[in-house]
C-alpha positions in Angstrom: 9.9 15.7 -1.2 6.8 15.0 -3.1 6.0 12.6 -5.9 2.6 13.0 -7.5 1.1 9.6 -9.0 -2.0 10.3 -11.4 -3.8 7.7 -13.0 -4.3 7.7 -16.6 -6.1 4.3 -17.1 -9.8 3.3 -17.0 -9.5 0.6 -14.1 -8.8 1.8 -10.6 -5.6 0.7 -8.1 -6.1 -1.3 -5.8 -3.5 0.2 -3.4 -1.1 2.8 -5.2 2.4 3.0 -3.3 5.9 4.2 -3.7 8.7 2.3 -2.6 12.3 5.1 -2.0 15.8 3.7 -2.6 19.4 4.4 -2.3 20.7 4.6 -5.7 18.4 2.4 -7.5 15.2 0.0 -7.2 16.5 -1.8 -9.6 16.4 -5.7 -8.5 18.4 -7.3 -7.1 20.6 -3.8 -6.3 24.5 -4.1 -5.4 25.4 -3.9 -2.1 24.4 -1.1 -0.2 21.7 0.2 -3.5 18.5 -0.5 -3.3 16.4 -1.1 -0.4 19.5 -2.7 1.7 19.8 1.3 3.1 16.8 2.6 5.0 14.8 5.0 2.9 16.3 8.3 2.9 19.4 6.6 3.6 22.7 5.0 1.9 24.9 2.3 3.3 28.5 2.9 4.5 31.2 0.8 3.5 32.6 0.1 6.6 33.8 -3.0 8.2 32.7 -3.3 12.0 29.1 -1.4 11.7 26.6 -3.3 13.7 24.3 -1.6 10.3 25.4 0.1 7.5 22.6 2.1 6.8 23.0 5.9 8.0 20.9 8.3 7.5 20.8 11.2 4.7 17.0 12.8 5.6 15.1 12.5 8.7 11.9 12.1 7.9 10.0 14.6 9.7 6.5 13.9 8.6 5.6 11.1 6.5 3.0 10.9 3.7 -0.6 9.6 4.5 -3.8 11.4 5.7 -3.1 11.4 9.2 0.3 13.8 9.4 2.6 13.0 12.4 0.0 9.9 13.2 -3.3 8.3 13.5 -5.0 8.0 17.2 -7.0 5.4 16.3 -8.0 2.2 13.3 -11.0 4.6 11.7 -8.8 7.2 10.9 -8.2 6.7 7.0 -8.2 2.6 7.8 -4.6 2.2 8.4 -3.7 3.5 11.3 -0.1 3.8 12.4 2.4 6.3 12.1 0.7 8.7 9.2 -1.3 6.0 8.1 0.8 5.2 5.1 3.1 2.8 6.2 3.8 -0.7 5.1 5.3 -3.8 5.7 7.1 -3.6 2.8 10.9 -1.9 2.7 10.6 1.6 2.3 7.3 2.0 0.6 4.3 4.1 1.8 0.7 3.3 0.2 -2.1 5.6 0.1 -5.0 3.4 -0.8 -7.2 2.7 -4.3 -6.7 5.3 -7.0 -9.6 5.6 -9.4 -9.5 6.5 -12.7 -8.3 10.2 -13.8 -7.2 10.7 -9.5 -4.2 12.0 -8.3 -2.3 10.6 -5.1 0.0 13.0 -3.2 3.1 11.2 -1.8 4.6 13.9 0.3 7.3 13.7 3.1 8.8 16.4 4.8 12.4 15.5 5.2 15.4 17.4 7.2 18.7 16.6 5.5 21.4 16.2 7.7 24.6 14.6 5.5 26.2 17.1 3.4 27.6 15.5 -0.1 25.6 14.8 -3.2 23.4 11.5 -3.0 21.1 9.7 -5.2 17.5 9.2 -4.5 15.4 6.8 -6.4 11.9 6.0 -6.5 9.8 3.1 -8.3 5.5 3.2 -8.2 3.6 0.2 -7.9 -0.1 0.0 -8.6 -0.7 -2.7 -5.6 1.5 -4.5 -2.9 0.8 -8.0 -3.9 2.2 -8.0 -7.4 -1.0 -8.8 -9.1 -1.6 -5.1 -10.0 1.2 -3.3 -12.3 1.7 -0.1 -12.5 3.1 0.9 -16.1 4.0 4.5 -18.4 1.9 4.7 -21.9 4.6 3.0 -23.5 5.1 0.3 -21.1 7.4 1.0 -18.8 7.8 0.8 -14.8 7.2 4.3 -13.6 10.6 4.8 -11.7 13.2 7.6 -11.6 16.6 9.1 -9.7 17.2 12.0 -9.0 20.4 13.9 -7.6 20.8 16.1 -4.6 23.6 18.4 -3.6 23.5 19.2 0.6 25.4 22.0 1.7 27.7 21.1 4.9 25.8 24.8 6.4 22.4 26.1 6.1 21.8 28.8 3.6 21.7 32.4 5.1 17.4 33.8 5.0 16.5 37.2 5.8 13.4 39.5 5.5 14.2 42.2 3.5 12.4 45.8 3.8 9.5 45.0 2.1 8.6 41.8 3.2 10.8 39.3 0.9 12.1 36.7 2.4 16.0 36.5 0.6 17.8 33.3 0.5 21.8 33.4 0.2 24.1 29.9 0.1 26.8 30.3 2.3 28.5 27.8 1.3 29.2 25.0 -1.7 28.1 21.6 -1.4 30.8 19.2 -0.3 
């Protein structure tokens, strides 16, 4: 999954970041929206659960400048698993972002619960609330989106010249 952040203004971020939700970001989110589920996640509904959260995607590699993880503090400043982590709930920040630059948010994500399920995302300009990120006309740059995953992997093949073909083998549940 990848989300592209470019900044349009004359002023730059302080620390552009992206925060990923179950269902919405919208605050405060009914139970089991929001960031109540781990990112890449959704609550169950059960009674019992020690958690509710359960995984949709396992994040495979996060986004940041260092991949699977930074060896050391002077790699990209953060540190820490891809450098892009935070202490906030499910949100990843990749530093300032000057005027007219474009920051890459990119994770690479197995999915591993079939179904359709909602992702959503929100951008924030900084993590301390001073700095707010906003659309020309005002608005909080936020979205959803909806994905269908298949209960079994779609069927690839190399054909005779070279193309690699990609058939579903099945419907999404």
């Amino acid at each position: 999954m990848v989300l592209a952040v470019h900044n349009v203004s004359g002023k730059t971020l302080p620390d552009v970041a992206v925060t990923i939700c179950n269902v919405t970001c919208a605050y405060p989110a009914p139970p089991g929206e929001g960031t109540s589920a781990a990112a890449f996640s959704e609550d169950l509904q059960m009674a019992g659960l020690a958690h509710p959260s359960r995984p949709v995607w396992v994040v495979d590699n996060p986004p940041g400048p260092c991949n699977y993880g930074c060896s050391d503090s002077s790699s990209s400043g953060a540190g820490g698993p891809s450098g892009a982590v935070t202490a906030y709930a499910n949100t990843w920040a990749l530093g300032a972002l000057g005027p007219g630059q474009t920051a890459k948010f990119d994770w690479a994500v197995t999915a591993i619960a079939p179904g359709h399920h909602v992702v959503a995302w929100e951008v924030a300009a900084g993590l301390n609330g001073k700095a707010k990120a906003v659309l020309a006309d005002g608005s909080l740059p936020h979205g959803t989106f909806t994905v269908s995953i298949s209960n079994a992997p779609a069927q690839t093949y190399v054909n005779n010249n070279g193309q690699i073909v990609t058939t579903s083998s099945s419907n999404p549940q």
